[in-house]
Residue, then its C-alpha position, 0 to 999 in steps of 0.5 A: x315805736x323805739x327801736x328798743x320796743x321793737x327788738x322785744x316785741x319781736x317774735x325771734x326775740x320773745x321766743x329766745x333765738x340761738x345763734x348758729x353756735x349756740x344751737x351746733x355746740x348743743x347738737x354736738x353735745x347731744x351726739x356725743x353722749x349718745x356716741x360716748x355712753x355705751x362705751x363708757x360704761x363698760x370701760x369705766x367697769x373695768x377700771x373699777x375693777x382693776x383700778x379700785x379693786x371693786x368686785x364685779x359679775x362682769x363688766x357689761x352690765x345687763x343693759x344701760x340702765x343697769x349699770x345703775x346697779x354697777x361702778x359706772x352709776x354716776x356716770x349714766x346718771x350724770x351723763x342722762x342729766x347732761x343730755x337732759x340739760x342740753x335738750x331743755x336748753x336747746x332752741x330752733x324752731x317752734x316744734x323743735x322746743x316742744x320736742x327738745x324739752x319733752x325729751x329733755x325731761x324724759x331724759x333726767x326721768x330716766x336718770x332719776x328713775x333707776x331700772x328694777x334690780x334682782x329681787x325688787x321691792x314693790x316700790x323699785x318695780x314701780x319706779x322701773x316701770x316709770x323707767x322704762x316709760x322715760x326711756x322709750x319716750x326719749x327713743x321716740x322723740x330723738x327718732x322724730x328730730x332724725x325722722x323730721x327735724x334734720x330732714x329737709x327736703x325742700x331745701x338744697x340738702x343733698x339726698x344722701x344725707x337726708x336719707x341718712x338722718x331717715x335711716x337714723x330714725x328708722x334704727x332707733x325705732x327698731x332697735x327700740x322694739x328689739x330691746x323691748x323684745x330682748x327685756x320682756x323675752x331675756x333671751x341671751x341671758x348668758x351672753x356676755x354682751x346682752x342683745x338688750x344692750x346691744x340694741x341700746x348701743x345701736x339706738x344711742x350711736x344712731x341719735x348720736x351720729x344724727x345729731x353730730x351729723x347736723x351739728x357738723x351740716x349747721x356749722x357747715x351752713x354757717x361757713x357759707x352763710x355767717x349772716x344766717x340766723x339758725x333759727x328759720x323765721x315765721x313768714x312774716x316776722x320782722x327782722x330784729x333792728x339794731x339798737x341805735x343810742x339815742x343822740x346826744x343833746 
């Protein structure tokens, strides 16, 4: 067999491995959506209004998803569609492709599947009931990356930090339930900053530290290690041989 037959039939190569770079560039990107949106929103409200002149009930929306309805509507979808994109491309190991993509396309569900509004139509509560599936689904699956994925036990990973991706996931959970809590009870309606946002901002910033956490431990990783591959091979697998140029007659 080739060298060139060997290096595609391999399973790294057949399932497309990342390098180190690739694979921290996409953990950072995650986390920064996560750290930047929340806000982002309000303060690009409050541009509208006194940059543009737009009128404006406040400029905290209700929740994330309702700034659909407000100034900062392309910057929540295009900032789900981002983050859908880096999770679809993102590529570590079996169960994380799962993961990744399923989150992924969670995530641009939620950016295509806008919240009810005030007075909504049958079809808009419908929609918003997709939503609200999306969303919590992509709560779940980033909770899983910080609760499994990160976590590394058996590995010389310090304990500190695996208890921080622990409690990362763990906060995404419960601010998960406080946030459905808030929405289905509306209590503080009349606060200027709702508990529904609030627990929203605490579930994005928890998957945004966790991600630039192991975007930060990855680059770390590759320092000591630059040979290392990101992606951990299945035991057994064949390393992939360089292709050699076939000698000159």
């Amino acid at each position: 067999m080739t060298h060139d037959s060997r290096a595609q039939n391999s399973p790294d190569v057949r399932r497309g491995v990342q390098d180190g770079r690739t694979v921290t560039f996409l953990r950072l990107g995650v986390g920064l959506i996560g750290i930047l949106l929340p806000v982002a929103l309000p303060f690009g409200n409050w541009l509208a209004a006194e940059l543009l002149g737009r009128s404006t009930d406040g400029f905290w929306p209700g929740s994330m998803s309702a700034s659909y309805y407000t100034g900062t509507r392309n910057v929540f979808v295009g900032a789900l569609c981002a983050l859908g994109v880096f999770l679809v491309c993102y590529r570590f190991d079996r169960r994380d492709d799962r993961w990744s993509t399923a989150a992924g396309v969670f995530a641009v569900g939620v950016a295509l599947c806008p919240t009810s509004p005030e007075g909504a139509s049958d079809l808009q509560r419908t929609i918003g009931v997709f939503h609200l599936a999306f969303a919590s689904l992509l709560f779940v699956m980033l909770a899983l990356f910080c609760l499994y994925s990160f976590r590394n036990p058996r590995s010389t990973q310090p304990a500190r930090v695996s208890t921080a991706y622990l409690a990362a996931g763990v906060l995404i959970l419960v601010a998960l339930a406080l946030s459905i809590a808030a929405g289905a009870t509306g209590v503080g309606a009349d606060w200027q900053i709702r508990p529904l946002y609030l627990c929203e901002w605490l579930a994005t910033w928890s998957f945004g530290a966790a991600w630039i956490g192991a975007a930060l431990e990855l680059a770390a990783h590759r320092r000591a290690d630059p040979d290392q591959a990101a992606v951990p091979r299945q035991p057994g697998a064949a390393l992939v041989e360089p292709v050699q140029p076939e000698a000159q007659a």
